[in-house]
N, C-alpha and C positions, 0 to 999 in steps of 0.2 A: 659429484653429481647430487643436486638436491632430489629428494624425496616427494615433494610439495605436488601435488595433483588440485588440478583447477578446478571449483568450484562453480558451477553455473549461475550466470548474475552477479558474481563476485571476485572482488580481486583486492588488491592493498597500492597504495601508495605510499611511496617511501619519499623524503626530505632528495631534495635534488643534491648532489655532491656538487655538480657542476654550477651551481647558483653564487652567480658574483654579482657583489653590490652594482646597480647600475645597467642587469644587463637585462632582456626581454626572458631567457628562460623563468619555465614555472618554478614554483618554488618547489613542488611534490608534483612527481611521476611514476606510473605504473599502469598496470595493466588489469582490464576486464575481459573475462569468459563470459561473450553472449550465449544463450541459447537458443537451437534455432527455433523452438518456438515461440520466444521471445523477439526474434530476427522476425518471423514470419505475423506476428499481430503488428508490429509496426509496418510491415510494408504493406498487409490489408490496411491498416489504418488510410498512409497513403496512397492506393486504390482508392481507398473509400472517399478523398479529398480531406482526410483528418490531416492535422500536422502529430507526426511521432511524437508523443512527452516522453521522458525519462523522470522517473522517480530515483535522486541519491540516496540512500544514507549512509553513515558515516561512523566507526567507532575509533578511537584512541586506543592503541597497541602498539605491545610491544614483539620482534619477532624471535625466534630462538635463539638468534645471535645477537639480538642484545639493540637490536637497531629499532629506532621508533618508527611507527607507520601509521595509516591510518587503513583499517577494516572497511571495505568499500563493496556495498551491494548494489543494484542498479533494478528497478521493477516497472511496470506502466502503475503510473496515478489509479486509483479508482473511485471514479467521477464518474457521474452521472450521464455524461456525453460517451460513454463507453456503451453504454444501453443498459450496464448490471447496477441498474438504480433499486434502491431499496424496497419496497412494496410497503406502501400505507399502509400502517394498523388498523385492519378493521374496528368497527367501533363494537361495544360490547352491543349485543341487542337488547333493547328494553323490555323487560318481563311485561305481559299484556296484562293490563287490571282485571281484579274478578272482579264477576258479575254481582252486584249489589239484591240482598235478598231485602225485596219491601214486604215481603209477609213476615208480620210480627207479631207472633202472638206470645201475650205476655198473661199474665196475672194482676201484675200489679195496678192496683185502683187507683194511681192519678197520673 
């Protein structure tokens, strides 16, 4: 019995055994742990008339027993149309110019 405890958003694909030249199976299969709060922003989403995105990514691995796979996390894009759009940089405020002193009393004769 493996040890291995799921990971939320994440899982691994492994090289298909059953892949023969010529046939429709994938080449790599496996499986991902949604979580439900992950479950639950995509189905607001579709409430909301969003279509669900999935964000992949993907690393190159190896497993304890020696079999190659690929490290597989799943997350929503974050865009703009999500509503957590970035906030414009305020601009610096411009210092207000001083006031110009025209009283000038000097000494100097020219």
């Amino acid at each position: 019995m493996s040890d291995y405890v799921p990971k939320d958003n994440r899982g691994n694909l492994f090289k298909n055994k059953n892949k023969q030249e010529g046939d429709n199976r994938p080449d790599f299969d496996g499986r991902i742990t949604i979580s439900k709060e992950l479950l639950k922003e995509w189905v607001n989403d579709v409430k909301s008339g969003k279509d669900p995105v999935v964000k992949i990514a993907q690393w190159d691995n190896v497993s304890k027993g020696g079999m190659a796979l690929r490290g597989t996390m799943i997350d929503r894009p974050q865009t703009q149309q999500d509503g957590q759009q970035k906030p414009e940089p305020k601009p610096e405020p411009k210092p207000e110019p001083k006031p110009v002193d025209d009283s000038f009393d000097d000494d100097i004769p020219f």
